[in-house]
N, C-alpha and C positions, 0 to 999 in steps of 0.2 A: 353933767355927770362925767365923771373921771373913767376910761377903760383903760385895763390893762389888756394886751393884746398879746398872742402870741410870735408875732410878727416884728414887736417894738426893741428889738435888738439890732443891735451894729452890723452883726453877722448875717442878717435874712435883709438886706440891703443889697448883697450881689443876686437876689431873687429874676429872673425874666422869663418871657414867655417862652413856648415852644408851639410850633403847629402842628404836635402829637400829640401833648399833654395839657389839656386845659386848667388843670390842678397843678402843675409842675411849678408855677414859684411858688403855692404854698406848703407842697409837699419838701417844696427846698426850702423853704424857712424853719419850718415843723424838725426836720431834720437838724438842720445848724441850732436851730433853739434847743432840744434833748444832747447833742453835745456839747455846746453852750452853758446848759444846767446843772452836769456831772458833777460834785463835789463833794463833802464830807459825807459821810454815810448818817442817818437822822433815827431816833426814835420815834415810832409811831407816838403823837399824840395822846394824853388819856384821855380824854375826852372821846376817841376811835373804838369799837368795838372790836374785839383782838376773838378768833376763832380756834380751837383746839383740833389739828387736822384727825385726830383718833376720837373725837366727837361720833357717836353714830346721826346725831344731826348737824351733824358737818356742813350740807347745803342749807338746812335752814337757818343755821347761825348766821352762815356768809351771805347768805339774800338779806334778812336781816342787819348785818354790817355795811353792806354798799348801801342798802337803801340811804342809812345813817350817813355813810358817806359823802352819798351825790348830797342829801339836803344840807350838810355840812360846810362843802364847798362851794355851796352858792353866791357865796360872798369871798370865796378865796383865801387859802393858806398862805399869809406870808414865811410861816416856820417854815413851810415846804418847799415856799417859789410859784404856789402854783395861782393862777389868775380866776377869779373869778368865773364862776357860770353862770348867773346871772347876770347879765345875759354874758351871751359868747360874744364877741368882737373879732371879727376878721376884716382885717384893714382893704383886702380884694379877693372877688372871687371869678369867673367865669367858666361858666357850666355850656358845654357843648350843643349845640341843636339836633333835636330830637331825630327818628326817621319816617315819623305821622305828621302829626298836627303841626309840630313845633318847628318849625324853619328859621328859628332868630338862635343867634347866639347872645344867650345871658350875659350880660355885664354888669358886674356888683360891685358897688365900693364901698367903704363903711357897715359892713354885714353883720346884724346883730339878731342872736339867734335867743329869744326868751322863750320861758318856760318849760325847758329839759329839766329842769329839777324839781317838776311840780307832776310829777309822773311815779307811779306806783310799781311794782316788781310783780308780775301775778305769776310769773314762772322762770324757775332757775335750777338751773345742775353744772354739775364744777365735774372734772378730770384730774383730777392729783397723782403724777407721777414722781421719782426722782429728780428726774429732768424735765418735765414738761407741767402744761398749768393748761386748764383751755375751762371756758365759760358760756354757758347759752343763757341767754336771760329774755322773757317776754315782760314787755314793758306797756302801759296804757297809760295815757295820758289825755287829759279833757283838749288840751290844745298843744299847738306849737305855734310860733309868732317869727318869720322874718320879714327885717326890717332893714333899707340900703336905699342906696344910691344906685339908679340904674341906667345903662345905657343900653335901644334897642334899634333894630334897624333889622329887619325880616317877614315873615309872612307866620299867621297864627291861622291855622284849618286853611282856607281860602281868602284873606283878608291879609292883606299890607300890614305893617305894624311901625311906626315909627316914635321915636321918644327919648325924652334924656330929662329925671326929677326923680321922686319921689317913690317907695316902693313897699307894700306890704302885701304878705300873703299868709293866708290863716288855714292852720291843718289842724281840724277837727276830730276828736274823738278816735284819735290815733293809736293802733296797735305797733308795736315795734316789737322787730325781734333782732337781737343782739347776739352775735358769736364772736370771739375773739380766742385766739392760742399765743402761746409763744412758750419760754421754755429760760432756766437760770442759767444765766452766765455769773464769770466770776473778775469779780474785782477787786484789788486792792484787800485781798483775802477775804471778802466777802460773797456771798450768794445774792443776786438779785433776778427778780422777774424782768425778764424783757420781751411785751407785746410786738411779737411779730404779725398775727393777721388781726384785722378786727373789718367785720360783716355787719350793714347795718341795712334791714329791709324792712319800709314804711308803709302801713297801710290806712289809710287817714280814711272817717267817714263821708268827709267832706272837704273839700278847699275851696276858699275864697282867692282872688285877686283883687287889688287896686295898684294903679300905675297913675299919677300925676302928670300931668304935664303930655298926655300923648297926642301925635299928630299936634304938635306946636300949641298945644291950648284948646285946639278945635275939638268944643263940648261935644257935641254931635257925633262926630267920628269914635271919641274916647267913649261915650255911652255904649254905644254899637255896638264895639270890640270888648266892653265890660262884661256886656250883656251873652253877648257870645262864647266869652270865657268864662263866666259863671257858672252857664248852663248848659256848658258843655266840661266842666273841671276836670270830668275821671279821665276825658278822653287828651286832654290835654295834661293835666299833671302823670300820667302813666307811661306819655312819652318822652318824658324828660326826668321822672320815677330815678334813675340810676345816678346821676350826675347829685340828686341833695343828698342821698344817701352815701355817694362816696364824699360830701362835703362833710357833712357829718362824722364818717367815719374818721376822717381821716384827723381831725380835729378832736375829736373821742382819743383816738389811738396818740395821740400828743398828751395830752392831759393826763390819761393811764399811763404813759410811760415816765411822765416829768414826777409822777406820785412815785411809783417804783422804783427809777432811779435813784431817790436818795433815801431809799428805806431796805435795807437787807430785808430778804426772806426770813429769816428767825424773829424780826422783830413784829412782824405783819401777821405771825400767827405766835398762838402761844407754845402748842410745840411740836 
């Protein structure tokens, strides 16, 4: 399979780490990539659902239209620039250690985030001002899926944790609730939306783990720790709960801003 990644530019190469910010090269690519992006100003699409803001069902055309959206772009806008979301690809990630359970720092390579698009809208309200835009959306979805390369070396509740293969982990029957704001700026005599916050808070009914290769191969030890991490998932994915959610977000808030950038305000609503 071929990814397009948001990473795979020239300019998200001066990316490195920092030992404040565990997100900080992808937060620097994300960033170099949306000025990277800026160019002609673009017609929405006809195939897009276009919204009338003096609509009295103003929110539910526009819940309506994203949904259309997100499933639109599962496969990605080349007209746009914008990469595929099915699945999402992030070349690297690592996610901080918890201050319960989780005493390892995550390390993720090849991170591929499937089915965000396969998720329904059950609640949504917009803020339309002059200058400003802001969005809450409740989102459910039957699953979420990632999928990487991982490296660990720490402690999971009372147990040692060592490992370097293979990685999946399965979020079940997930509520999500989405907030983002931001406000138009102006360019090249045009109006455009520019996402400054976006908020993403995960509540899954369940979570699975599998990790390959843990503790060198040694089956015994990896059952153990399977076994322990299963049955124990809320207490363990809740303390590390912030870190997928700001991966998410932050990856969200790229996507939304790479769509926006090349599309004025006048053209994104009809009037």
């Amino acid at each position: 399979m071929e990814y397009y990644d948001i990473c795979e530019y020239k300019a998200a190469q001066i990316c490195c780490y920092n030992h404040t910010d565990y997100l900080a090269p992808m937060k620097t690519a994300l960033l170099l990539f949306l000025v990277y992006s800026f160019g002609q100003s673009s017609k929405l699409p006809a195939d897009y659902k276009r919204c009338d803001r003096n609509d009295p069902n103003f929110n539910g055309c526009l819940k309506d239209a994203l949904e259309h959206a997100i499933s639109r772009l599962a496969n990605g806008d080349k007209s746009l620039g914008i990469p595929p979301l099915e699945p999402i690809h992030i070349p690297h990630a690592v996610l901080k250690e918890g201050t319960g359970a989780v005493h390892v720092v995550q390390k993720f390579t090849n991170l591929n985030i499937h089915k965000l698009t396969k998720s329904s809208i059950t609640g949504f309200s917009s803020t339309l001002t002059k200058t400003q835009l802001s969005f809450t959306l409740n989102i459910t979805a039957p699953e979420y899926v990632l999928e990487a390369d991982y490296d660990f070396n720490g402690r999971l509740l009372v147990l040692p944790v060592v490992g370097v293969g293979k990685s999946k982990v399965n979020l079940y029957n997930v509520n999500t609730k989405l907030e983002l704001g931001g406000e138009y700026v102006s360019r090249n005599g045009q109006q455009y939306f520019d996402v400054k916050s976006f908020d993403v808070k995960l509540a899954p009914g369940k979570v699975t783990y599998r990790f390959e290769n843990l503790f060198n191969g040694n089956q015994e030890l990896s059952n153990q720790i399977h076994t322990v991490l299963n049955e124990n998932w809320r207490e363990v994915f809740y303390d590390v709960k912030d870190g997928y959610e700001e991966l998410i977000a932050t990856v969200a808030r790229a996507y939304a801003n790479q769509l926006f950038s090349k599309i004025p305000v006048k053209n994104i609503f009809l009037k």
